[in-house]
C-alpha positions in Angstrom: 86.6 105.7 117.9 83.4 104.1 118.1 82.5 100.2 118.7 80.8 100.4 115.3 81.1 98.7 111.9 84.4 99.8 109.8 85.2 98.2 106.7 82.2 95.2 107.2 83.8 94.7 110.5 83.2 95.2 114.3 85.6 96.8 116.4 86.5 93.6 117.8 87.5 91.7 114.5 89.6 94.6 113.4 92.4 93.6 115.9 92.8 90.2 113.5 92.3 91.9 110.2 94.7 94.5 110.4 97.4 93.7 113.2 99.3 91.5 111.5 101.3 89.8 114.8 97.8 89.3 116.2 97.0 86.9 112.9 100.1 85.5 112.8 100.7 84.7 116.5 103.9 82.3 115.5 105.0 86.5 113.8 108.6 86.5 117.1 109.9 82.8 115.8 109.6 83.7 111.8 111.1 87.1 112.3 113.9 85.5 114.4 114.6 83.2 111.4 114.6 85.7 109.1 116.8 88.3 111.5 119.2 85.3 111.5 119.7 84.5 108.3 119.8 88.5 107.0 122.3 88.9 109.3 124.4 86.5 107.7 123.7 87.4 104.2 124.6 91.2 105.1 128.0 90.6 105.6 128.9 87.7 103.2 127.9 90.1 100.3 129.9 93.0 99.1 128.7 96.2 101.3 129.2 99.7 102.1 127.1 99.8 105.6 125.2 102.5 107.8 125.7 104.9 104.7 124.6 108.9 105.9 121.5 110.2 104.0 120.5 112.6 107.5 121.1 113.8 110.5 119.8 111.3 113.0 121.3 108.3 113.8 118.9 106.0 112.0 118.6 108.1 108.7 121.3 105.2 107.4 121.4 102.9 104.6 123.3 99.6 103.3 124.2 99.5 99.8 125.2 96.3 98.1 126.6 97.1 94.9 125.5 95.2 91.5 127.7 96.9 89.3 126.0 98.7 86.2 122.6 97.7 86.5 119.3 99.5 88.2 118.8 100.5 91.8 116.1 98.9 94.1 115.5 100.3 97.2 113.8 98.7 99.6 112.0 100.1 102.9 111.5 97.8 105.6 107.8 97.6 108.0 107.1 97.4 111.3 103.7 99.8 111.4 106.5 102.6 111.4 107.2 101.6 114.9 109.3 98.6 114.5 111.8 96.7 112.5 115.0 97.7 111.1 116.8 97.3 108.2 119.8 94.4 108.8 116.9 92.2 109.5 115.9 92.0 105.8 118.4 91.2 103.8 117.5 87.7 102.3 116.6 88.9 98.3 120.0 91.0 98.5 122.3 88.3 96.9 119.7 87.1 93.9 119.3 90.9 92.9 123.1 91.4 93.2 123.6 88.5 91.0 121.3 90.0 88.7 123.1 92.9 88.3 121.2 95.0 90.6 122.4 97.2 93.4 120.3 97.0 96.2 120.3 99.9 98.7 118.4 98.9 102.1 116.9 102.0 104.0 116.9 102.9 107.5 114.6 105.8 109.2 113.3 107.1 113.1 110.4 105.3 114.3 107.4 106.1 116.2 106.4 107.5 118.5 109.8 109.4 118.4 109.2 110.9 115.1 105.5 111.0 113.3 104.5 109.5 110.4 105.5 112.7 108.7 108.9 113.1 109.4 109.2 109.4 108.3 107.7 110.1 105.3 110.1 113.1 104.6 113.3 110.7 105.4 112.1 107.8 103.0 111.8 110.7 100.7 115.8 112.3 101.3 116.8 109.2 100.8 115.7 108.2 97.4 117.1 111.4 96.6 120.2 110.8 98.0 120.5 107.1 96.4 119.5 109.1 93.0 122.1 111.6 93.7 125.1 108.9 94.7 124.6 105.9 93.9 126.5 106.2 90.3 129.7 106.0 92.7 128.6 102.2 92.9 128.7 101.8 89.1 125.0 101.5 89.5 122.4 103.4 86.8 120.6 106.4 88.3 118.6 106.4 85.9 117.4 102.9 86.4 115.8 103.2 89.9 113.1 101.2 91.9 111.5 100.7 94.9 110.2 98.0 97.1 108.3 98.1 100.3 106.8 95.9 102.8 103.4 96.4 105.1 104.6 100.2 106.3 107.3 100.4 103.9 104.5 99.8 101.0 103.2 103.0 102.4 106.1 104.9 102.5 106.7 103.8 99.2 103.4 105.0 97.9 104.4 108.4 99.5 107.5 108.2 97.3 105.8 108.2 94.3 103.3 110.8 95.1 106.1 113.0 95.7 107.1 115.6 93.3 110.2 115.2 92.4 110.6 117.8 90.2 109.7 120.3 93.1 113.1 119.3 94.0 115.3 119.5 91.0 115.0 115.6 90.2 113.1 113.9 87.0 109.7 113.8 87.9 110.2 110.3 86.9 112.9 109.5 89.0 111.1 105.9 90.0 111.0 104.1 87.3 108.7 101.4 89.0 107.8 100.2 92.5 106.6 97.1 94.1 104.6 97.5 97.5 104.0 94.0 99.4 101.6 93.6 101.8 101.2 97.5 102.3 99.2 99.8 104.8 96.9 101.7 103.1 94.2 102.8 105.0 95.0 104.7 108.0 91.7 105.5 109.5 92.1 102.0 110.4 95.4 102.0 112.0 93.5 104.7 114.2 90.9 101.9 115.5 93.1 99.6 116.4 96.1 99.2 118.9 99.2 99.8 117.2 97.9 103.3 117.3 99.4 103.8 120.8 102.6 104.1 119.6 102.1 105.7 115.7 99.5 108.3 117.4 98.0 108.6 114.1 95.6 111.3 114.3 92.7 112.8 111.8 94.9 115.6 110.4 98.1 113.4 109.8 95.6 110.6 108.8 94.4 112.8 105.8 97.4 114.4 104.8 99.5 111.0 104.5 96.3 108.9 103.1 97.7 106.9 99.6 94.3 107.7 98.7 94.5 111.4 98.6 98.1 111.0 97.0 98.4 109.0 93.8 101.1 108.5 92.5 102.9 110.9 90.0 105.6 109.2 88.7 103.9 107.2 85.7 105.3 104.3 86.3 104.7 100.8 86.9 103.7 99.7 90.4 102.8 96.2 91.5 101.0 95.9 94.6 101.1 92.1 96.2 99.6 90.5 99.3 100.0 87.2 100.8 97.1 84.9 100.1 97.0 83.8 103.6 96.9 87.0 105.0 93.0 88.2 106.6 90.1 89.5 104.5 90.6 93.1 105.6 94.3 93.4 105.1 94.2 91.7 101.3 90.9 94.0 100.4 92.9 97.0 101.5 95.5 96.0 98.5 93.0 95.3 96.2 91.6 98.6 96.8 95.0 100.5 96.2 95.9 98.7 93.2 92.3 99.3 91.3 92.5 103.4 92.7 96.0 103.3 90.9 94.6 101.5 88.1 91.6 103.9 87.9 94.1 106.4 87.4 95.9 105.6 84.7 98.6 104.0 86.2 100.0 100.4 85.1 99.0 98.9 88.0 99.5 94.8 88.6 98.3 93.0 91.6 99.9 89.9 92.6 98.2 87.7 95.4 101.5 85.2 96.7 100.3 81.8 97.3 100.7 80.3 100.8 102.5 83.4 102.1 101.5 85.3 105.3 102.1 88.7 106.3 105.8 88.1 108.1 106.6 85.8 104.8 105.9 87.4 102.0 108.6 89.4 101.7 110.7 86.1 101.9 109.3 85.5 99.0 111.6 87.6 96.7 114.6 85.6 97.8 113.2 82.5 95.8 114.0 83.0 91.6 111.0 80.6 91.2 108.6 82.3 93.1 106.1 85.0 91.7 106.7 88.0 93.7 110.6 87.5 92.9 109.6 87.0 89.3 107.3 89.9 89.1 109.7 92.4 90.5 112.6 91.3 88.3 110.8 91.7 85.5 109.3 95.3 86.1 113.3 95.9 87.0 114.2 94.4 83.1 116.2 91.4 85.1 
């Protein structure tokens, strides 16, 4: 790519703007606290761990049963070359509590796998949480999703999917909340987490959130941290108002105080916000 202008900024800026552990430099010491204290929380709640939705080792997920209510599922980040889910665990025992089950999703990373094939896993497994997930007393019918930075992507590919392609309600989601999400990926191509995601044009386009609204009709609130750069909380302004501009009943939610690596934190606290906002899309 060129040196140029993208996006108001030089090529040099775009580093800070959208590479989240170059903005928050302190990004190893909060994702060690929060690796910590999932880790705990994962096995002090009631679980049925590394659950089979594919074929590769990491197509896995955690389900922690709520017992009659809806389903959120939740896709981890990590710029889809990164992260995993035991690390993110801290909401699970509030959304239990309110009668959710929570099913935590794990997929193949880059560069192994392309942003494709993780795209196709995220999608197998909300079918397969839709498909199974009544054998936790939990509501099919009743299902969410939640996503953070890459998982807000993934999550947008969700609900672009067609559902009904596959033999499932084309409404299958009944709502979604995407924190801190990547949206643009001509972007990602300009900067260096590329070297490892190996974006390129064609997979660019055919995986852009903004070639691929969503189809589900539902309710999808997109949130970014208020202390996260200019770039990164324009590019979730942008995706909430080309949802809205589609009919869809779009919220956007800008979390006080909260940075990229602790928004997501957020949803552990009843009193914050974000937690607020996505148990009340979820009727908790």
């Amino acid at each position: 790519m060129d040196g140029g202008v993208y996006k108001g900024f030089r090529a040099a800026e775009l580093e800070y703007q959208f590479n989240p552990r170059v903005s928050v430099p302190e990004f190893p010491q909060l994702a060690q606290r929060r690796s910590e204290k999932s880790r705990i929380i994962r096995h002090s709640v009631a679980h049925d761990l590394d659950v089979r939705y594919g074929d590769s080792p990491r197509q896995t997920l955690d389900v922690f049963p709520g017992f009659g209510g809806p389903v959120l599922i939740f896709i981890h980040g990590g710029y889809w070359r990164s992260g995993n889910k035991e690390d993110h665990c801290g909401f699970v025992p509030l959304f239990v509590e309110r009668g959710a089950t929570v099913a935590l999703v794990e997929y193949d990373l880059c560069p192994s796998v392309t942003i494709g094939e993780i795209v196709r896993q995220i999608r197998t497994a909300v079918a397969w949480v839709f498909r199974n997930v009544a054998r936790y007393g939990a509501d099919p019918g009743r299902l969410y999703v939640c996503g953070h930075s890459a998982g807000a992507h993934l999550g947008a590919m969700a609900l672009a999917h067609d559902w009904a392609g596959e033999g499932l309600p084309a409404d299958v989601i009944k709502g979604a909340a995407l924190t801190s999400g990547v949206y643009d990926l001509e972007v990602v191509m300009r900067i260096s987490v590329n070297d490892q995601v190996r974006l390129t044009p064609e997979l660019a386009r055919e995986f852009d959130p903004f070639r691929n609204p969503p189809r589900c009709g539902c309710p999808v609130l997109v949130a970014v941290g208020g202390d996260e750069p200019t770039g990164w909380r324009q590019m979730s302004l942008d995706y909430f108002e080309f949802c809205r501009n589609r009919g869809v009943a779009a919220e956007f939610l800008v979390v006080p105080g909260a940075n990229h690596y602790t928004v997501s934190d957020r949803m552990a606290d009843p009193e914050d916000p974000l937690a607020r906002a996505v148990l009340r899309q979820m009727g908790l």
